[in-house]
Z-matrix of the N, CA and C atoms (Angstrom, degrees):
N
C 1 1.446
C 2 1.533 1 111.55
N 3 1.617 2 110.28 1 -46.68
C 4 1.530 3 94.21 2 -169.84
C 5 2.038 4 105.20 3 -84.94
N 6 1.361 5 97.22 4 -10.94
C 7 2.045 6 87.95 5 153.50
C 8 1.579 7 108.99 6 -54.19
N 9 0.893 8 110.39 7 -40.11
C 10 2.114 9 103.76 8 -156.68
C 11 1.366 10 81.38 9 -106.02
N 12 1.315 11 158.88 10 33.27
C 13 1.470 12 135.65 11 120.47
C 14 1.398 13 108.26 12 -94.03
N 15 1.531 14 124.67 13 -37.21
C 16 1.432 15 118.05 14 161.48
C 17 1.851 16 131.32 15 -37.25
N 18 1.159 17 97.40 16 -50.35
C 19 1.713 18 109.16 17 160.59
C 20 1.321 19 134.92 18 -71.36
N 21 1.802 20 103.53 19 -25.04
C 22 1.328 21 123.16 20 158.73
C 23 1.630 22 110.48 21 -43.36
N 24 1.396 23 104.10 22 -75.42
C 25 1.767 24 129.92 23 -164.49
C 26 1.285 25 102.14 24 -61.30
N 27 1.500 26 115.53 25 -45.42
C 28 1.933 27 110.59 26 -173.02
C 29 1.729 28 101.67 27 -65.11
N 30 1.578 29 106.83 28 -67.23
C 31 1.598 30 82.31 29 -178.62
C 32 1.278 31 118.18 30 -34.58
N 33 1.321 32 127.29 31 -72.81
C 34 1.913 33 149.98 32 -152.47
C 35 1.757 34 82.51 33 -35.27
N 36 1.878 35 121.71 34 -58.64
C 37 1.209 36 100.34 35 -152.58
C 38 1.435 37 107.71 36 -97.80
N 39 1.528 38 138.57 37 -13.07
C 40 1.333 39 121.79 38 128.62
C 41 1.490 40 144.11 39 -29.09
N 42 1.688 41 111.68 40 -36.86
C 43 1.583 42 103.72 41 154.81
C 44 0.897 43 117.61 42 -74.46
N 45 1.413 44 128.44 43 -44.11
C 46 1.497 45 127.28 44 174.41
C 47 1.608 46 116.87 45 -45.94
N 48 0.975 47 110.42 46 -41.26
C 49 1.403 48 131.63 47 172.19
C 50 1.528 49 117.01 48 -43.33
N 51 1.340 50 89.97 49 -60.82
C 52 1.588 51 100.92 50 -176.06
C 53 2.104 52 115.87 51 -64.66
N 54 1.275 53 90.79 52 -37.78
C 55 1.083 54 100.22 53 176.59
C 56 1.418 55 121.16 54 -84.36
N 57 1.309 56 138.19 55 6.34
C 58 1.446 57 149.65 56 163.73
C 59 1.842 58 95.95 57 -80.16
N 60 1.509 59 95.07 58 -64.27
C 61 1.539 60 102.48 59 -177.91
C 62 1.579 61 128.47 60 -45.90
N 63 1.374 62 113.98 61 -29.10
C 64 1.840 63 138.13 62 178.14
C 65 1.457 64 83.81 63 -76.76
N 66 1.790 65 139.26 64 -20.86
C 67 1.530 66 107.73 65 -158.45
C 68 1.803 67 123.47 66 37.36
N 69 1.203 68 109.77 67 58.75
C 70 1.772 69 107.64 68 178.71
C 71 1.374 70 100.98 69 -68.51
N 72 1.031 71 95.91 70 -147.65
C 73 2.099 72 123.53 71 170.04
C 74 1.436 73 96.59 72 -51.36
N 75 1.810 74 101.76 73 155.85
C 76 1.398 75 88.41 74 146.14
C 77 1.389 76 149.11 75 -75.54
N 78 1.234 77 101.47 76 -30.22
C 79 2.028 78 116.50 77 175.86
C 80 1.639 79 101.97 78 -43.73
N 81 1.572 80 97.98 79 -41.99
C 82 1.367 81 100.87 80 -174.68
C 83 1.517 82 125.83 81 -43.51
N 84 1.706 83 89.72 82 -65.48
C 85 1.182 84 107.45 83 175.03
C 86 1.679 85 134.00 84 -47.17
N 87 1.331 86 101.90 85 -42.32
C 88 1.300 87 108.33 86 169.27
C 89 1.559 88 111.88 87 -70.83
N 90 1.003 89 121.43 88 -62.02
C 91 1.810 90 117.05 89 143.66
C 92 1.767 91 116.65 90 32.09
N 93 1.880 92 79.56 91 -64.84
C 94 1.591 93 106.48 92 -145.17
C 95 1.791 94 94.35 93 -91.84
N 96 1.159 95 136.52 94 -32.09
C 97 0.869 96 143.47 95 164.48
C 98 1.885 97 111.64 96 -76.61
N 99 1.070 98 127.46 97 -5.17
C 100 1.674 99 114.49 98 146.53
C 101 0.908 100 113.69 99 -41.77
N 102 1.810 101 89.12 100 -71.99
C 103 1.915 102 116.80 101 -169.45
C 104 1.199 103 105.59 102 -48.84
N 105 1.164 104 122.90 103 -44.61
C 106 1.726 105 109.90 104 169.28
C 107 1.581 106 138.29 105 -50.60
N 108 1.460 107 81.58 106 -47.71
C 109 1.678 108 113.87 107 176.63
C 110 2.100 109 96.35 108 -37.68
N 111 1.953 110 72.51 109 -72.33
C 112 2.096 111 83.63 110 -178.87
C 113 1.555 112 101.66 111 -54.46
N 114 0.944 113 141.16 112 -60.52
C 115 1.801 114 114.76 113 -170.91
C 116 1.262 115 135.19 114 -69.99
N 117 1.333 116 99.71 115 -2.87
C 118 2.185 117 119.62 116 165.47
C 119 1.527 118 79.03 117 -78.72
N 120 0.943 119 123.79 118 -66.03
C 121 1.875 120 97.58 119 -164.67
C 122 1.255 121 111.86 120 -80.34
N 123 0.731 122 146.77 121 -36.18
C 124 1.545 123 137.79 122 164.70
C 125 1.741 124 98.28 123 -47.75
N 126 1.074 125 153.03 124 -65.96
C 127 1.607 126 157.97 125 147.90
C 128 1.693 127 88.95 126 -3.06
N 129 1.570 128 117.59 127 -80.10
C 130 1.556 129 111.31 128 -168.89
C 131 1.298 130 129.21 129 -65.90
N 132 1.533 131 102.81 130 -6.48
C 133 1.798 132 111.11 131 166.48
C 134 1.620 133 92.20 132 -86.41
N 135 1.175 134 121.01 133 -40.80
C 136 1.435 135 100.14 134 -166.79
C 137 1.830 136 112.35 135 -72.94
N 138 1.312 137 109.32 136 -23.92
C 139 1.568 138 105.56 137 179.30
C 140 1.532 139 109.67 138 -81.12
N 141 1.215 140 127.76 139 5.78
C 142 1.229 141 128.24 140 -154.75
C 143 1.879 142 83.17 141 -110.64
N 144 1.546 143 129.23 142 -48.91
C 145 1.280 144 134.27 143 -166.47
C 146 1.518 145 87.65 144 -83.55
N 147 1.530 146 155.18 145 -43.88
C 148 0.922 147 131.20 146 167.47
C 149 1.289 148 130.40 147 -77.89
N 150 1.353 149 119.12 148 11.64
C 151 1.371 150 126.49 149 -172.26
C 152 1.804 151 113.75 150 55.49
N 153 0.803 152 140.81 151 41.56
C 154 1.726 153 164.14 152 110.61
C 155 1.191 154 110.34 153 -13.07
N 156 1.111 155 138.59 154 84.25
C 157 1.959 156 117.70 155 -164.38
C 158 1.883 157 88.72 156 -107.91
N 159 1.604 158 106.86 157 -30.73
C 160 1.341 159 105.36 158 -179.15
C 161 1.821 160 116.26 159 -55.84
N 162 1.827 161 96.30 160 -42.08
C 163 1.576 162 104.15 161 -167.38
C 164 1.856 163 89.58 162 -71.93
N 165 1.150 164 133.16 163 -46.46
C 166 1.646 165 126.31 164 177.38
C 167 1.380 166 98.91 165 -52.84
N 168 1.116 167 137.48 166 -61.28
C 169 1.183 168 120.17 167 -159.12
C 170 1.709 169 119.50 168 -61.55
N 171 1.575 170 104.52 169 -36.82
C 172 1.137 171 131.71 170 172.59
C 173 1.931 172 123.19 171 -45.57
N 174 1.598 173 100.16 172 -37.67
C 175 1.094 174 116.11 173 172.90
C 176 1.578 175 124.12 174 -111.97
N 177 1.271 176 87.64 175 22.54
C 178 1.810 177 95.05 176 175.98
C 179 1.613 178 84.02 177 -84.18
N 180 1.446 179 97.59 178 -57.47
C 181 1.815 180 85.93 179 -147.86
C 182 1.478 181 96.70 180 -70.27
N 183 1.697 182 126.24 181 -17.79
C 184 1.710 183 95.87 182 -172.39
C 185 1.953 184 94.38 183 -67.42
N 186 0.745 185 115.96 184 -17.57
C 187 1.546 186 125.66 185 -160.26
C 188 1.611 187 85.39 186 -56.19
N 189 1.413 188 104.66 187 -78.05
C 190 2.012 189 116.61 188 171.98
C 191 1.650 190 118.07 189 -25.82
N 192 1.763 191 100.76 190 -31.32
C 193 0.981 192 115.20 191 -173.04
C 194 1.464 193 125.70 192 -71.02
N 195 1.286 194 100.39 193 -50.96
C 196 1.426 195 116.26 194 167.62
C 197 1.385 196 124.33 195 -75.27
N 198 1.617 197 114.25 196 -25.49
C 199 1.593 198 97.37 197 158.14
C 200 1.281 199 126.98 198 -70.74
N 201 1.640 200 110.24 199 -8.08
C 202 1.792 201 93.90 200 178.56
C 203 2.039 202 96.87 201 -79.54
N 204 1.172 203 111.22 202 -23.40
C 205 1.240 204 105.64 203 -161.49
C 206 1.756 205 92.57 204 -74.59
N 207 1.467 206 135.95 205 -31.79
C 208 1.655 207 130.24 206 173.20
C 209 1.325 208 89.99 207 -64.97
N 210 1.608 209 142.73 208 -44.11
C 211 1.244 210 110.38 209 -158.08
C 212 1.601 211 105.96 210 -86.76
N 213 1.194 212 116.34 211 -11.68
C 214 1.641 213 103.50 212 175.80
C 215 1.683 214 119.52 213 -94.52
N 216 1.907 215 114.37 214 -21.65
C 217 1.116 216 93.08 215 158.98
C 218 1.945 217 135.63 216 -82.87
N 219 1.690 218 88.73 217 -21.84
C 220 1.525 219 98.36 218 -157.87
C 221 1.650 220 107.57 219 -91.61
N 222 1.832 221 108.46 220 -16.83
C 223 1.356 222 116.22 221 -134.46
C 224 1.707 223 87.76 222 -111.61
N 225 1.546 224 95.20 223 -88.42
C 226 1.105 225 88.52 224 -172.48
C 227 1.992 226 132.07 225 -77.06
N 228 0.848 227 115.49 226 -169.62
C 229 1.581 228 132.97 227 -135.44
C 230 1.402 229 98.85 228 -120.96
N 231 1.476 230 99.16 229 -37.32
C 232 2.437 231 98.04 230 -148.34
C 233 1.975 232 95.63 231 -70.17
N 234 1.385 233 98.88 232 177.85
C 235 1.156 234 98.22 233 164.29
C 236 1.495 235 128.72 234 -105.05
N 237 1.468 236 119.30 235 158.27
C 238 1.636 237 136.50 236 -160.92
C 239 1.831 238 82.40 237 -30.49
């Protein structure tokens, strides 16, 4: 199981990846930071079943990380 969430999360944040890097739209972008969002936690379920406390800890904060990035592309409104 934690093989097929490991392969899960690497693709999710390689596309996501790719698509931060292209700079598209914004909808997009924020988009791309869900998918991220979901594979930081999928990452902290997986360090949690391998006992990883560094890789959980590691992906808490990108986790924090990526919600500021949904709330500034998807969320909020103000300007740059």
């Amino acid at each position: 199981m934690a093989d097929i969430l490991r392969w899960a999360a690497s693709v999710s944040t390689i596309g996501a990846g790719l698509i931060l890097a292209a700079r598209v739209r914004p909808r997009i972008t924020g988009c791309a930071f869900v998918v991220l969002s979901g594979a930081s936690i999928i990452w902290i379920v997986i360090g949690y079943l391998t006992a990883e406390y560094a890789l959980m800890v590691q992906n808490v904060v990108v986790t924090l990380i990526n919600l500021f990035g949904i709330y500034r592309w998807l969320i909020w409104k103000g300007k740059v």
